[in-house]
C-alpha positions in Angstrom: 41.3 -73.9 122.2 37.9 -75.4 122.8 36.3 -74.6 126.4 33.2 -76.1 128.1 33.8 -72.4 130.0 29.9 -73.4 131.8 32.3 -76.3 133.8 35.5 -74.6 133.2 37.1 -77.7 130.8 39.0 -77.3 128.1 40.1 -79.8 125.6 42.4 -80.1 122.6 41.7 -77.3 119.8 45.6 -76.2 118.7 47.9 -73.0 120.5 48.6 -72.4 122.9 47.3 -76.1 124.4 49.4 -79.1 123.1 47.1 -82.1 120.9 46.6 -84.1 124.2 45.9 -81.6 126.6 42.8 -81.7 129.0 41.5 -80.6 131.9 39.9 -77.7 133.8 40.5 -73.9 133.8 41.3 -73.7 137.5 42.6 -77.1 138.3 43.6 -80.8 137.4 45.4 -81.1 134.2 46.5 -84.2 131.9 48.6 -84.4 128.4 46.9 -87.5 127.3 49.9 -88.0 125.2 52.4 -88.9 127.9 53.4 -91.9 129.0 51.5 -93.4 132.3 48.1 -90.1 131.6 46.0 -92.8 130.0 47.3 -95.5 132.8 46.5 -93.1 135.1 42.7 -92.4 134.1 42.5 -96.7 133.9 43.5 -97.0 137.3 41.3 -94.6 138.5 38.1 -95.9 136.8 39.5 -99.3 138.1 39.1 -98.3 141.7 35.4 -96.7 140.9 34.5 -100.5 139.9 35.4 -100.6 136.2 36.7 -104.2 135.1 38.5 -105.2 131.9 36.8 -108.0 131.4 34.1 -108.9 129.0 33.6 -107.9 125.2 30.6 -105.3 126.1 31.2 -101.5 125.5 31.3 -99.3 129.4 30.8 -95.7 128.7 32.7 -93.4 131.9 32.1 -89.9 131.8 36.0 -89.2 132.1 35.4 -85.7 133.5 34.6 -87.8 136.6 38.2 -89.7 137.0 40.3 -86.6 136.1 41.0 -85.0 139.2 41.7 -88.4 141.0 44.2 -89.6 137.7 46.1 -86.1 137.5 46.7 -86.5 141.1 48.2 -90.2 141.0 50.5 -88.3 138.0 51.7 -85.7 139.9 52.2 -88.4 143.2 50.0 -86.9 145.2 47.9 -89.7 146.0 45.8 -92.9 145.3 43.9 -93.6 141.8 40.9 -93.7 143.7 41.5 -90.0 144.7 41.5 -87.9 148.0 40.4 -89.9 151.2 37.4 -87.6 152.9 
């Protein structure tokens, strides 16, 4: 398993973490290999202003929309994450 252990991430690196898992030590968590994860991380850059549309290449840091995507998996709210 790889780590970022500085932010407490890890990422896809073999056992005991399936091929599409990411997420963070103590927290949100996503298989990016199930059905509605990578919907889930759309919709959430969606409601931080994202849009589909044009040909130009957008680079997210996805770190940012995990939390709020992982959430709107599990039910628990909104795409656009916890209201403050």
């Amino acid at each position: 398993m790889r780590r970022n252990n500085r932010q407490g991430r890890y990422v896809p690196g073999g056992a005991p973490l399936g091929s599409g898992d990411v997420g963070y030590s103590r927290g949100a968590s996503l298989n990016l290999h199930e059905p509605g994860a990578v919907r889930a991380l759309l919709d959430a850059a969606s409601t931080r202003g994202w849009t589909p549309k044009g040909r130009r290449a957008v680079e997210i840091d996805g770190w940012s929309l995990l939390e709020a995507a992982a959430a709107a998996r599990a039910g628990a709210t909104d795409p656009a994450g916890p209201k403050e």
